[in-house]
MITI-45023 format. One record per atom (N, C-alpha, C, CB): residue number from 1; y, x, z; residue in one letter; atom name. Coordinates in Angstrom, 2 decimals. Glycine has a CB too. Example, Ala and Ser with C-alpha at 12.3 -4.5 7.8 and 13.67 -1.06 7.14 Angstrom:
! residues 2
1, -5.69, 13.19, 7.80, A, N
1, -4.50, 12.30, 7.80, A, CA
1, -3.30, 13.20, 7.80, A, C
1, -4.47, 11.31, 9.05, A, CB
2, -2.25, 12.85, 7.08, S, N
2, -1.06, 13.67, 7.14, S, CA
2, 0.03, 12.90, 7.87, S, C
2, -0.60, 14.08, 5.72, S, CB
//
This chain:
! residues 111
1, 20.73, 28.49, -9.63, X, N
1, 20.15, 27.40, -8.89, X, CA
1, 19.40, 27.95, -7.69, X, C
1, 19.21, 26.58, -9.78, X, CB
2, 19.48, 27.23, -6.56, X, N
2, 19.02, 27.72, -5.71, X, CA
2, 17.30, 27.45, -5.37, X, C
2, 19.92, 27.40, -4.86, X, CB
3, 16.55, 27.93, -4.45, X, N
3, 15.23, 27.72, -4.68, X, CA
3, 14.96, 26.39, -3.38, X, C
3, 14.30, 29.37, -4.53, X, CB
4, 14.21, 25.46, -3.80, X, N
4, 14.28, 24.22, -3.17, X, CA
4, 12.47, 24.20, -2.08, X, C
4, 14.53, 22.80, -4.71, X, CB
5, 13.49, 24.16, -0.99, X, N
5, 12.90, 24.49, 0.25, X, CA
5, 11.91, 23.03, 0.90, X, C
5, 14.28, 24.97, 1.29, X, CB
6, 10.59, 23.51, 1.58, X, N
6, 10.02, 22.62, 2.06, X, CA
6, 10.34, 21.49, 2.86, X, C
6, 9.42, 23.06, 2.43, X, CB
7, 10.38, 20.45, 2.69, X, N
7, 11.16, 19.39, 3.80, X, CA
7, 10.62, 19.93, 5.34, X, C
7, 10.59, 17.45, 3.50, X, CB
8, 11.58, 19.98, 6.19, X, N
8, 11.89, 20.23, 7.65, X, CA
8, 12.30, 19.40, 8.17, X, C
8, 12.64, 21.07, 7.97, X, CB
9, 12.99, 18.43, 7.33, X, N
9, 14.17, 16.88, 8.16, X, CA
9, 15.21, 18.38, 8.54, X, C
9, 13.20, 15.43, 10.38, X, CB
10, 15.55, 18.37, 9.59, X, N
10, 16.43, 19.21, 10.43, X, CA
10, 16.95, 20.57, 9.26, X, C
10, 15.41, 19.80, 11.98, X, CB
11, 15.79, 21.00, 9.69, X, N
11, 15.98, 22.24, 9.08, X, CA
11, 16.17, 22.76, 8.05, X, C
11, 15.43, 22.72, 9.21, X, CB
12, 16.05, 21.52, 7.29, X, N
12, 15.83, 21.47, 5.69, X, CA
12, 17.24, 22.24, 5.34, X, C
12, 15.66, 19.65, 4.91, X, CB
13, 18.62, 22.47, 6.02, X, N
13, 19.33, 22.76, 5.21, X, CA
13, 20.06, 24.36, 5.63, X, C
13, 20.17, 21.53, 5.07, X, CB
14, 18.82, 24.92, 6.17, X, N
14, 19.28, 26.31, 7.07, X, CA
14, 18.04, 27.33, 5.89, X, C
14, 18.71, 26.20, 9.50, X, CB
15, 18.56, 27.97, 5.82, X, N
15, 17.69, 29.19, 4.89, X, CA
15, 16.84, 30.25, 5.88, X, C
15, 18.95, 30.28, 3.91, X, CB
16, 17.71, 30.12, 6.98, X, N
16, 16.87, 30.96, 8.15, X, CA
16, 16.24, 30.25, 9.17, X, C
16, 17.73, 31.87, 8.93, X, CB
17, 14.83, 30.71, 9.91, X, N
17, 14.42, 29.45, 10.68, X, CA
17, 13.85, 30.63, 11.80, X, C
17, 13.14, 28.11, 9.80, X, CB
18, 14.42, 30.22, 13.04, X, N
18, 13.42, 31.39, 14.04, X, CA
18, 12.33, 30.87, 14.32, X, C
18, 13.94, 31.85, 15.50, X, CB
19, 11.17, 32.06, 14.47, X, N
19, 10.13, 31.87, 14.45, X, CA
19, 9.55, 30.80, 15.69, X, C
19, 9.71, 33.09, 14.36, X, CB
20, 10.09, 30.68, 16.43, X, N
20, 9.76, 29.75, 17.55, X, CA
20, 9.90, 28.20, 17.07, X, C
20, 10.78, 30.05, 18.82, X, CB
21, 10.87, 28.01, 16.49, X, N
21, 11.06, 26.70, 15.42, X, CA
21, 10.60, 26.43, 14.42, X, C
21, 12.01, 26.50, 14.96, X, CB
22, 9.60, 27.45, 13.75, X, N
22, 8.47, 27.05, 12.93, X, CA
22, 7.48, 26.80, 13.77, X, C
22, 8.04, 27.99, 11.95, X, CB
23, 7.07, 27.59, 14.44, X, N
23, 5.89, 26.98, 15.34, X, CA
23, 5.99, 25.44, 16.37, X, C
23, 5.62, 28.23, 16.38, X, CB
24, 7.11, 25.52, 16.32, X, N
24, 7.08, 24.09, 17.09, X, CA
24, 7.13, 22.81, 16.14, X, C
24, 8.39, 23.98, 18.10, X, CB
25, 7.90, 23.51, 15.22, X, N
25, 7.38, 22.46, 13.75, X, CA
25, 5.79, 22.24, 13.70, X, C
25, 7.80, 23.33, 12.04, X, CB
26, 5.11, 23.40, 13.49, X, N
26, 3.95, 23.09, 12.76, X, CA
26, 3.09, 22.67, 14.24, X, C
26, 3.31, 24.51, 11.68, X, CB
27, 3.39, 22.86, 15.36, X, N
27, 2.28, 22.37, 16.67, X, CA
27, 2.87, 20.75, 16.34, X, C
27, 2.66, 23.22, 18.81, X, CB
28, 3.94, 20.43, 16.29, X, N
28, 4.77, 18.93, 16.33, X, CA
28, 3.95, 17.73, 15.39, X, C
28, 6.53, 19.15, 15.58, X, CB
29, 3.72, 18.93, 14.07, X, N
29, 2.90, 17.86, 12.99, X, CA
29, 0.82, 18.12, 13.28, X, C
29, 3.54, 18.57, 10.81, X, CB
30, 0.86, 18.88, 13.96, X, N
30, -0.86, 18.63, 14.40, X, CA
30, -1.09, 17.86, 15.19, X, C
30, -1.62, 19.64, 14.96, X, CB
31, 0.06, 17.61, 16.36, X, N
31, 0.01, 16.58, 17.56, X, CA
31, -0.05, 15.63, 16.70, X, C
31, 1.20, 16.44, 18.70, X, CB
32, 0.82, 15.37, 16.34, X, N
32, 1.13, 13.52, 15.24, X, CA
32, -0.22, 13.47, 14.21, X, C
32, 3.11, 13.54, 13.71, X, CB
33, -0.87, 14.48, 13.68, X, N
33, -2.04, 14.29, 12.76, X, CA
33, -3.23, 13.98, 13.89, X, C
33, -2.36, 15.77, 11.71, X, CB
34, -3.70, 14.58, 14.68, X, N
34, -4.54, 14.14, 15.76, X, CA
34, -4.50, 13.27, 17.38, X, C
34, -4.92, 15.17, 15.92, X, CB
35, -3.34, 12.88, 17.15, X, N
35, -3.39, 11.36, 18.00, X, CA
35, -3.76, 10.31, 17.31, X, C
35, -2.08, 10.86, 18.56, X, CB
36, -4.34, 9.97, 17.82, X, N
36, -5.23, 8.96, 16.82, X, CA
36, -5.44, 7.52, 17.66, X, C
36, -6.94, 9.72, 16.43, X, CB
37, -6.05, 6.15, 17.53, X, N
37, -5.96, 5.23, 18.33, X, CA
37, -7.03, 5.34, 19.52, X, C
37, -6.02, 4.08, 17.57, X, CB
38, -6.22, 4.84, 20.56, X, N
38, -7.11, 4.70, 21.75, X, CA
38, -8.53, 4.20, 22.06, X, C
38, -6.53, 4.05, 22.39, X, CB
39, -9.53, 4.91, 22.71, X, N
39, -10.85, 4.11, 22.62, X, CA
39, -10.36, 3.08, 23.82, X, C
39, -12.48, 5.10, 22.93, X, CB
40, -10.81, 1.85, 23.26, X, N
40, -10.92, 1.02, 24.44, X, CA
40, -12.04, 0.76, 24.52, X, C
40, -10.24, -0.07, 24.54, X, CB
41, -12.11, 0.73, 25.99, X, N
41, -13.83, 0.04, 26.77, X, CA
41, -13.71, -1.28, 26.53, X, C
41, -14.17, 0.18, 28.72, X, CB
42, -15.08, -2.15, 26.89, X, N
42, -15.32, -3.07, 26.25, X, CA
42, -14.88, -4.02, 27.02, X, C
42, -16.47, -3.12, 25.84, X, CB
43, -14.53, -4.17, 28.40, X, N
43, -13.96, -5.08, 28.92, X, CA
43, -12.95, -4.90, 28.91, X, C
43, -14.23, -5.37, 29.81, X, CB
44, -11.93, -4.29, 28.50, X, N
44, -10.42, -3.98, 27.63, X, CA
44, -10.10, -4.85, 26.57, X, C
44, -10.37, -2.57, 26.89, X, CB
45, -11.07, -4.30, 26.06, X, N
45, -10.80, -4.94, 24.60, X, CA
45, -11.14, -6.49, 24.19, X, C
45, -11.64, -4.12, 23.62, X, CB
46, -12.27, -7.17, 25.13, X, N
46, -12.80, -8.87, 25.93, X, CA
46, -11.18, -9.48, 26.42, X, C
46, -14.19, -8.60, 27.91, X, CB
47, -10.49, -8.60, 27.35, X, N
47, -9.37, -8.90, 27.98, X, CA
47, -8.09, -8.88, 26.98, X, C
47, -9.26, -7.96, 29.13, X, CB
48, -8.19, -8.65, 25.86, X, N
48, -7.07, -8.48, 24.77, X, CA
48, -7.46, -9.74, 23.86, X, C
48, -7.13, -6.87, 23.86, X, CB
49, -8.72, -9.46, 23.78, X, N
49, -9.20, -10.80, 22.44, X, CA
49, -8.79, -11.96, 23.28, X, C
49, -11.25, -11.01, 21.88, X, CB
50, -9.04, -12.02, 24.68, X, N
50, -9.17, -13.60, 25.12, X, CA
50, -7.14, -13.83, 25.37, X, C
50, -10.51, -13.84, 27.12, X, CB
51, -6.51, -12.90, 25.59, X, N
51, -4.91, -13.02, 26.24, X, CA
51, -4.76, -13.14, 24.34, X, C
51, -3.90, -11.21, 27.53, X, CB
52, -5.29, -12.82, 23.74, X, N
52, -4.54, -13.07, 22.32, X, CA
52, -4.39, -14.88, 21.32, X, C
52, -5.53, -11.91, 21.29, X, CB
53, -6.21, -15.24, 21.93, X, N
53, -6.92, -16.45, 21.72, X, CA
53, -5.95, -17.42, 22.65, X, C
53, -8.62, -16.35, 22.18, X, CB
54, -5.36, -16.81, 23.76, X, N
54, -4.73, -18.13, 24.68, X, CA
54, -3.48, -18.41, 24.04, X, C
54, -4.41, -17.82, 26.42, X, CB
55, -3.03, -17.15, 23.59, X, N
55, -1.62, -17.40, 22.99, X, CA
55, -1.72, -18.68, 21.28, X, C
55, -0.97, -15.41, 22.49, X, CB
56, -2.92, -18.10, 21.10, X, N
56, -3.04, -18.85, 19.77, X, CA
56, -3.33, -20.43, 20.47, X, C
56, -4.47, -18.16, 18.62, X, CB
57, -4.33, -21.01, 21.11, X, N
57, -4.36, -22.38, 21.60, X, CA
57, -3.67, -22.37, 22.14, X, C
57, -5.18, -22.96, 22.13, X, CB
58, -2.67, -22.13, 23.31, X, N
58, -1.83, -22.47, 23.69, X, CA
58, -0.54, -22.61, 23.64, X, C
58, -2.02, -22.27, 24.10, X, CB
59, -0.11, -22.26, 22.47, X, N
59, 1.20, -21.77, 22.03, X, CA
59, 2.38, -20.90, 23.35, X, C
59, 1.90, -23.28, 21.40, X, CB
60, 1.42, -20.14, 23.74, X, N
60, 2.57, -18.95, 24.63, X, CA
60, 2.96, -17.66, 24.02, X, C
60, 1.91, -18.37, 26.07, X, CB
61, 3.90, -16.98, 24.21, X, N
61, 4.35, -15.94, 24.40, X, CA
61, 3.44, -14.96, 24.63, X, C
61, 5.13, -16.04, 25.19, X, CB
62, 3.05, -14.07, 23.68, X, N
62, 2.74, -12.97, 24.68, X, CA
62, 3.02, -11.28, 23.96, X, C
62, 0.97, -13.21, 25.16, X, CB
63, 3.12, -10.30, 25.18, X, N
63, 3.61, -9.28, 24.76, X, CA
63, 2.40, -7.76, 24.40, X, C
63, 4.71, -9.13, 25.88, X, CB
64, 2.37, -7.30, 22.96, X, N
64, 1.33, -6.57, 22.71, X, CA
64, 1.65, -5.25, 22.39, X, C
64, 0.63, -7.11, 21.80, X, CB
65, 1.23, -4.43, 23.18, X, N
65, 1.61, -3.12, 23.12, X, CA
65, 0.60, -2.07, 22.35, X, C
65, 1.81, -2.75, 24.50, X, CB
66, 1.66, -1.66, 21.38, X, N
66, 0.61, -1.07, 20.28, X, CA
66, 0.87, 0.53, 20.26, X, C
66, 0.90, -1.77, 18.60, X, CB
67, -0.08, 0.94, 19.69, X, N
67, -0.85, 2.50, 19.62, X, CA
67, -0.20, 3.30, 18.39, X, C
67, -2.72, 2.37, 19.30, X, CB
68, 1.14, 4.14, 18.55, X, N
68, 1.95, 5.17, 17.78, X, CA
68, 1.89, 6.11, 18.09, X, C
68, 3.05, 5.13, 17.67, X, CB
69, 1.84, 6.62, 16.47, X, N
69, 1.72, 8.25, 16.49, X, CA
69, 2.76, 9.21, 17.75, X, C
69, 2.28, 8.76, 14.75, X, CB
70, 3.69, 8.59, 17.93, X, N
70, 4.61, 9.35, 18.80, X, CA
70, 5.19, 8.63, 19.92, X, C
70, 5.68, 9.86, 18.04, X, CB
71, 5.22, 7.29, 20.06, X, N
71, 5.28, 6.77, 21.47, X, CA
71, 4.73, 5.01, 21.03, X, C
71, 7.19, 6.98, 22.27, X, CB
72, 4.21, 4.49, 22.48, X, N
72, 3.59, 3.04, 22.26, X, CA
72, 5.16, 2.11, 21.89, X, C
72, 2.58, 2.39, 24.01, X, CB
73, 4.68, 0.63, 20.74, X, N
73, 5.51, 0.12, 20.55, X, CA
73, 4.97, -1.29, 21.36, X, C
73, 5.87, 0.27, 19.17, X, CB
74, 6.30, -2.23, 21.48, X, N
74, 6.15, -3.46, 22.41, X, CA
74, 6.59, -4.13, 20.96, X, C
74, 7.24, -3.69, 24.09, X, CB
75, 5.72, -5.45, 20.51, X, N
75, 6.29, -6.84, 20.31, X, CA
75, 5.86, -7.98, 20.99, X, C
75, 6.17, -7.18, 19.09, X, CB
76, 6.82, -8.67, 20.88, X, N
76, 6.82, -9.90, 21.45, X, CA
76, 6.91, -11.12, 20.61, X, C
76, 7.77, -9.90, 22.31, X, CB
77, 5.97, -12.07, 20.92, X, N
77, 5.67, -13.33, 19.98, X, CA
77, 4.66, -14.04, 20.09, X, C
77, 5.57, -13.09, 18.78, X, CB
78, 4.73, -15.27, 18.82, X, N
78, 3.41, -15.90, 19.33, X, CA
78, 2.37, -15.48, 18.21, X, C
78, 3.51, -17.64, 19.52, X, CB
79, 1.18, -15.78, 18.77, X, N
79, -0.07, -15.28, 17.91, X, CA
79, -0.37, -16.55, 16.76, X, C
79, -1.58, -15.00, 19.04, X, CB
80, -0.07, -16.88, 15.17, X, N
80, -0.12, -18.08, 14.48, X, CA
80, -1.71, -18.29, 14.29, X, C
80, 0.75, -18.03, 13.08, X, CB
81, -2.43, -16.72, 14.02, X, N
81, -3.57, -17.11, 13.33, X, CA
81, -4.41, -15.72, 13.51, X, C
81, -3.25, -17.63, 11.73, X, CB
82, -5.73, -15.79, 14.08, X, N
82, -6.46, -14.94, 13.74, X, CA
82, -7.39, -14.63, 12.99, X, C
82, -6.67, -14.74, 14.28, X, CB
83, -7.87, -13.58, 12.43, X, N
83, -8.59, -13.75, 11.07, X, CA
83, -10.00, -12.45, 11.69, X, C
83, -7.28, -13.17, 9.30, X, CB
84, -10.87, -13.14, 11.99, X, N
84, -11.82, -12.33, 12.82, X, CA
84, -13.09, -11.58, 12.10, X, C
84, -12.39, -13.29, 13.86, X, CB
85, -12.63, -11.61, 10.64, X, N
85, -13.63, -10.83, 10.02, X, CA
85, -13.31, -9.48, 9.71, X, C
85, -14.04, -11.42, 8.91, X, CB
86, -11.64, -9.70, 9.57, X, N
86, -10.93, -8.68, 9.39, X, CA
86, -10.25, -8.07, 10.60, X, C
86, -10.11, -9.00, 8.48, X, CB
87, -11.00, -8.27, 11.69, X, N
87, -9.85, -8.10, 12.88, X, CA
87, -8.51, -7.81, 13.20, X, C
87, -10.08, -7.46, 13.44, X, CB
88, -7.77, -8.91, 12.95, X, N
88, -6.18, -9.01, 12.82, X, CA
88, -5.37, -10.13, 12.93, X, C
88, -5.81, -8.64, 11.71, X, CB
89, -4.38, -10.14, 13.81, X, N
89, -3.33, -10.97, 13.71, X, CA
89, -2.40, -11.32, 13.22, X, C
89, -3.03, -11.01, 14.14, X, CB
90, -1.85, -12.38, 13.24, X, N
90, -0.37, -12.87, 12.31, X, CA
90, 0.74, -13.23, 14.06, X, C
90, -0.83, -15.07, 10.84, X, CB
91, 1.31, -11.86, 14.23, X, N
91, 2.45, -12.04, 15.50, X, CA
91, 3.50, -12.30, 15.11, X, C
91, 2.77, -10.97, 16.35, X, CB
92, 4.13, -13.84, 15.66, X, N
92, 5.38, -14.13, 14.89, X, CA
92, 6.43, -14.54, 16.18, X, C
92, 5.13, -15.48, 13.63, X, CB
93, 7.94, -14.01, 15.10, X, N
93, 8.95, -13.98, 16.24, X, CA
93, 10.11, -14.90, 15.67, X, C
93, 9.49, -12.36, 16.63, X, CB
94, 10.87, -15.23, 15.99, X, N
94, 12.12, -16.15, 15.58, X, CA
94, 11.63, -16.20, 13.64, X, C
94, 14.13, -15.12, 16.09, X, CB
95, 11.95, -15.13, 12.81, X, N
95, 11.81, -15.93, 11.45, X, CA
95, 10.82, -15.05, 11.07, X, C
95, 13.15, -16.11, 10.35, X, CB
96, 10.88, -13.99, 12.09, X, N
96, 9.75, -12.76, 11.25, X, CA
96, 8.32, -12.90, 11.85, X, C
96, 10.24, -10.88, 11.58, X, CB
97, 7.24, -11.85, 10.85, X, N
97, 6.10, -12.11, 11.33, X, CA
97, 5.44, -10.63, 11.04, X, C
97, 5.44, -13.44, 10.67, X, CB
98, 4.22, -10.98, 11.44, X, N
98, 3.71, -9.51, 11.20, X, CA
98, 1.90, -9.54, 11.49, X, C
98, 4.64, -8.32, 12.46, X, CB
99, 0.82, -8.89, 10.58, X, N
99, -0.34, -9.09, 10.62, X, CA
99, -0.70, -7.61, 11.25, X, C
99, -0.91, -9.59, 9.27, X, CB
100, -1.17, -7.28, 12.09, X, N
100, -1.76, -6.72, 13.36, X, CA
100, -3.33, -5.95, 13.58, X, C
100, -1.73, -7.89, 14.22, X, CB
101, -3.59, -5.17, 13.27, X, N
101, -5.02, -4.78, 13.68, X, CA
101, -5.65, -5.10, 15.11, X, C
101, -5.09, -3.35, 13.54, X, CB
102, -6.23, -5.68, 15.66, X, N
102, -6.62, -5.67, 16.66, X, CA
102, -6.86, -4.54, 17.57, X, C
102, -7.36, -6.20, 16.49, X, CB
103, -7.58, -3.33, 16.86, X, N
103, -7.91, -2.44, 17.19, X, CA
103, -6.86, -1.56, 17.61, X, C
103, -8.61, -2.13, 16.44, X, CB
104, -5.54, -1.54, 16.75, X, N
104, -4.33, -1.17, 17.11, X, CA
104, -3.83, -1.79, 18.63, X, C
104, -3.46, -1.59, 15.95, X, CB
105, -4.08, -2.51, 19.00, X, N
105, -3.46, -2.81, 19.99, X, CA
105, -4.08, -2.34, 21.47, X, C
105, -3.29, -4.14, 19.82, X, CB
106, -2.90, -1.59, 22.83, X, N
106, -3.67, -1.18, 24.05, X, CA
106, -3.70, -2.38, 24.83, X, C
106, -3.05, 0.03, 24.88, X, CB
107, -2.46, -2.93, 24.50, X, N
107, -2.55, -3.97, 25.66, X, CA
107, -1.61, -5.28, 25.08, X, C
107, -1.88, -3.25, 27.28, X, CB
108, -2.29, -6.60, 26.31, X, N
108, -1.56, -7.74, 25.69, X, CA
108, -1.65, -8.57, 27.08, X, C
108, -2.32, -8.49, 24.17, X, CB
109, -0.36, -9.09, 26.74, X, N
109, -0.85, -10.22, 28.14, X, CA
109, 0.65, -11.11, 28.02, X, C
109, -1.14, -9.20, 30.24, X, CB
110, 0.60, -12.23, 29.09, X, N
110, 1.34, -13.37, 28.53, X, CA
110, 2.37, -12.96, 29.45, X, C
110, 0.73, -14.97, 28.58, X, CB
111, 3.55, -13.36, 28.35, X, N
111, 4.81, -13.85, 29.30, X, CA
111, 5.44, -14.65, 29.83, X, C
111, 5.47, -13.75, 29.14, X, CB
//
């Protein structure tokens, strides 16, 4: 039996690894452990609560760009309900939906 090797994804199925490709492994997973969410200033974050609140009374569209470990994600939808003790949204799209950290989010604004 052979001896069962640390997950790599990639590499997982090579027995030899040059040393330059471990290190870019292990710099790859410190980047992704210490990106962490964006500070937003406070009139940032005034300008997100209120573009989020319009979408909810007003029933518009709007598009919220959120804070990933490895690149920002876009959804698009309407805002059903906010729940402000827990700071979070319910963003919903044709049948799907999705509850939202506020804090997670960089940016929002209507479409």
């Amino acid at each position: 039996m052979g001896k069962k090797q640390e997950g790599y994804g990639v590499w997982e199925s090579s027995r030899m690894m040059l040393p330059e490709h471990k290190s870019r492994i292990h710099k790859d997973e410190r980047e992704t452990l210490h990106r962490g969410k964006p500070v937003q200033d406070g009139q940032k974050l005034e300008e997100i609560e209120c573009t989020l609140a319009l979408s909810l009374r007003s029933h518009v569209r709007v598009t919220v760009v959120l804070a990933d470990s490895f690149a920002n994600k876009q959804l698009n939808g309407f805002v059903t309900s906010i729940h402000t003790h827990s700071r979070e949204i319910k963003l919903q799209w044709a049948e799907e939906w999705k509850w939202i950290q506020v804090d997670d989010i960089v940016e929002a604004y209507i479409v």
